[in-house]
C-alpha positions, 0 to 999 in steps of 0.5 A, spaced: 223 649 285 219 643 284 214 643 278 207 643 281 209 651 283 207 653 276 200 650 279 200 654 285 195 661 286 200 667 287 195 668 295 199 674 297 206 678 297 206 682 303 211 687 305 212 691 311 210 699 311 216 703 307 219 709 310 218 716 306 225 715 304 224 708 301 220 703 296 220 696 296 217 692 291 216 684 292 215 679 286 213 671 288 214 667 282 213 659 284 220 658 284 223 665 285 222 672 289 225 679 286 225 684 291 228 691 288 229 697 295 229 703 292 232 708 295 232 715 295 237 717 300 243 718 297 248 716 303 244 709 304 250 704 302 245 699 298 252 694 298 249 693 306 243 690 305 241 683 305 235 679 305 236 673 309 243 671 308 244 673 301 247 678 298 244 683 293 244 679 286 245 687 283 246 694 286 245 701 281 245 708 284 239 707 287 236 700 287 238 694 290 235 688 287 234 680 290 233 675 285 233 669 289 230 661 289 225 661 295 230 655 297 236 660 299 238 665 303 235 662 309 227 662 307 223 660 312 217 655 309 211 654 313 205 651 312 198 653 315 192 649 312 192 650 305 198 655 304 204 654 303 208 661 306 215 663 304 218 668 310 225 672 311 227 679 313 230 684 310 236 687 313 241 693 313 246 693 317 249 700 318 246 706 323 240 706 323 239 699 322 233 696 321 229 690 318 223 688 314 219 683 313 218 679 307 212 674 305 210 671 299 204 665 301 201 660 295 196 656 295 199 649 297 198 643 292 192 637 295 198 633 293 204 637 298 205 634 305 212 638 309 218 635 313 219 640 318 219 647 319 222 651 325 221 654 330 214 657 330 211 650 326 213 643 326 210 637 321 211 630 323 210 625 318 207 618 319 205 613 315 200 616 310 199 622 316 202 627 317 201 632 324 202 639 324 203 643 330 204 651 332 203 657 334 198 661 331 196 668 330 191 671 334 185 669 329 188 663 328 189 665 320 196 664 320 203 663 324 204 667 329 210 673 328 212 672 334 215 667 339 214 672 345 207 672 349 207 677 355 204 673 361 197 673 362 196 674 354 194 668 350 198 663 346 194 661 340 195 654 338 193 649 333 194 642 332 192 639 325 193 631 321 193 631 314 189 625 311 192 622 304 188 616 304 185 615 311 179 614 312 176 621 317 179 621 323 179 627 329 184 629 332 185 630 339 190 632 344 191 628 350 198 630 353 201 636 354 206 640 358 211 646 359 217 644 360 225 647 360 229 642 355 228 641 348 227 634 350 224 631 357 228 628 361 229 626 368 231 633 370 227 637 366 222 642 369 215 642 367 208 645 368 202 641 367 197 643 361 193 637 359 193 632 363 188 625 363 187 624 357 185 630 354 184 635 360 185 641 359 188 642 367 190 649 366 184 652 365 181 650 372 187 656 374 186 660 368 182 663 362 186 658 356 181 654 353 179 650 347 177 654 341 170 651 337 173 646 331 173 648 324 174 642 322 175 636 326 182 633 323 184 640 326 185 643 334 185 649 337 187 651 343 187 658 346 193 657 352 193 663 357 201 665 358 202 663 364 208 664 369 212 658 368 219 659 365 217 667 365 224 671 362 226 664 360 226 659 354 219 654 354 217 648 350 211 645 349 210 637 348 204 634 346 202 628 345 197 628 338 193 623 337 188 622 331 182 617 332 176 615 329 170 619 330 165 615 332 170 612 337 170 618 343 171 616 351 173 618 357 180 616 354 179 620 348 177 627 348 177 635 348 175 637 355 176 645 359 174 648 364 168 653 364 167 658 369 161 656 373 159 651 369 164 644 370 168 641 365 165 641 358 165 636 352 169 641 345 165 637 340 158 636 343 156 639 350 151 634 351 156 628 352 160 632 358 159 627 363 166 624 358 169 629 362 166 628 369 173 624 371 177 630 368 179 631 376 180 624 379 183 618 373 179 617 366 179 611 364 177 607 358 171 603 359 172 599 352 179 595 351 181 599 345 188 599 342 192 605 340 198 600 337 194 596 332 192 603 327 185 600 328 182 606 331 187 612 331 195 614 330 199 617 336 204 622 335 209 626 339 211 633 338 213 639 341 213 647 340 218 651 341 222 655 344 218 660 346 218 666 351 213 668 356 215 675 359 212 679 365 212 686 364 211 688 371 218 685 373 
């Protein structure tokens, strides 16, 4: 493990509840996690216990003990915002089988930018950006636990660019659809979600919408499940774009639909008319350049796969 996790804040070591029949314990260490099961039902073969792909470091009469670099046995590394977590699952694999979450989250180093983590988030680094994006929880606190979402609930999504040495930009999205593949390709299907330069078309048909911004080198995005690719895999593909503040037009902004009231600017209501061509063709009325790195940094991703399922079929 690199170094500057003796730095890291310990945040949190989260299990899930233990049954009457067991104890866990969860120690997150910066370059290490012990986990010790203890368990009191004397039939339990502890040998069949696993925590991701690894085996138990030791096993005794009633203890079975991990004690494992964060970087083996399947870890999964995300990052949301300031923190850095480390997710697994711990499995016994007899009758009655079963599965428990395991956590440990850090306080992230201002110096640390990821590569990539799947599937829930993805990281794209550019230049000295780097771009994130993925499914959240409902609160948007953190990533989400699950890749299903029954239709009609909501798909919380956020979008974020990390700045090293740029100067301030806002991150907005222009582009994204629901598609089929994991790659768009000629024969995938796909169902429209932001469509002309940062409008958001599906909530014309739908409650999604864009969330208050926290900050504006980060997007949130409220997507009502909808009924594309129900029961199937879904991926979601984006065009990111980090652009200077000062520089918002009808070719770049963050518009949704609002009942009763039209389209709506996300970052200041008072200069809605930027979203008056969200339902015929919005164009620039200034000549600007995406491609020189003048004004903003353009970057595609995708999500997924996720599942959307209708509990009435």
């Amino acid at each position: 493990m690199m170094a500057f996790f003796w730095q890291c804040a310990l945040l949190l070591s989260l299990a899930a509840a233990m049954s009457v029949y067991a104890d866990m314990k969860l120690e997150c260490r910066p370059d290490f996690v012990t986990l010790v099961w203890t368990e009191r039902r004397s039939q339990a073969d502890l040998s069949l216990f696993r925590l991701g792909n690894c085996f138990p470091t030791s096993i005794s009469a009633t203890e079975a003990v991990f004690s494992v670099d964060v970087n083996d046995c399947n870890f999964r590394r995300i990052v949301t915002g300031d923190h850095l977590m480390y997710t697994n699952d711990l499995t016994y694999s007899s009758s009655p089988d079963f599965t428990y979450p395991v956590v440990c989250a850090y306080e992230r180093p201002n110096n640390w930018y990821p590569l990539l983590y799947e599937p829930v988030f993805s990281t794209y680094g550019l230049g000295d950006l780097v771009f994130h994006i993925g499914l959240m929880n409902a609160d948007f606190s953190g990533p989400a636990e699950s890749s299903t979402f029954p239709l009609g609930s909501f798909i919380p999504i956020m979008a974020s660019v990390s700045q090293m040495t740029h100067q301030p930009l806002l991150l907005l999205l222009e582009e994204c659809v629901a598609a089929n593949t994991a790659e768009l390709q000629p024969e995938s299907t796909l169902y429209p979600i932001i469509a002309n330069k940062g409008c958001l078309v599906d909530s014309l048909v739908s409650r999604s919408k864009f969330e208050r911004r926290q900050k504006s080198s980060e997007i949130h995005l409220s997507l009502q499940a909808f009924r594309f690719g129900v029961g199937e895999r879904v991926f979601i593909h984006c065009k990111l774009v980090a652009w200077d503040p000062n520089g918002m037009d009808h070719t770049k902004k963050a518009c949704h639909y609002v009942k009763e009231h039209g389209w709506e600017l996300l970052d200041n209501s008072a200069y809605s008319n930027l979203c008056d061509c969200c339902e015929s063709d919005c164009k620039s009325r200034r000549s600007r350049s995406t491609a020189s790195g003048k004004h903003g940094v353009v970057q595609n991703a995708v999500i997924g796969p996720l599942t959307i399922t209708d509990v009435n079929s």
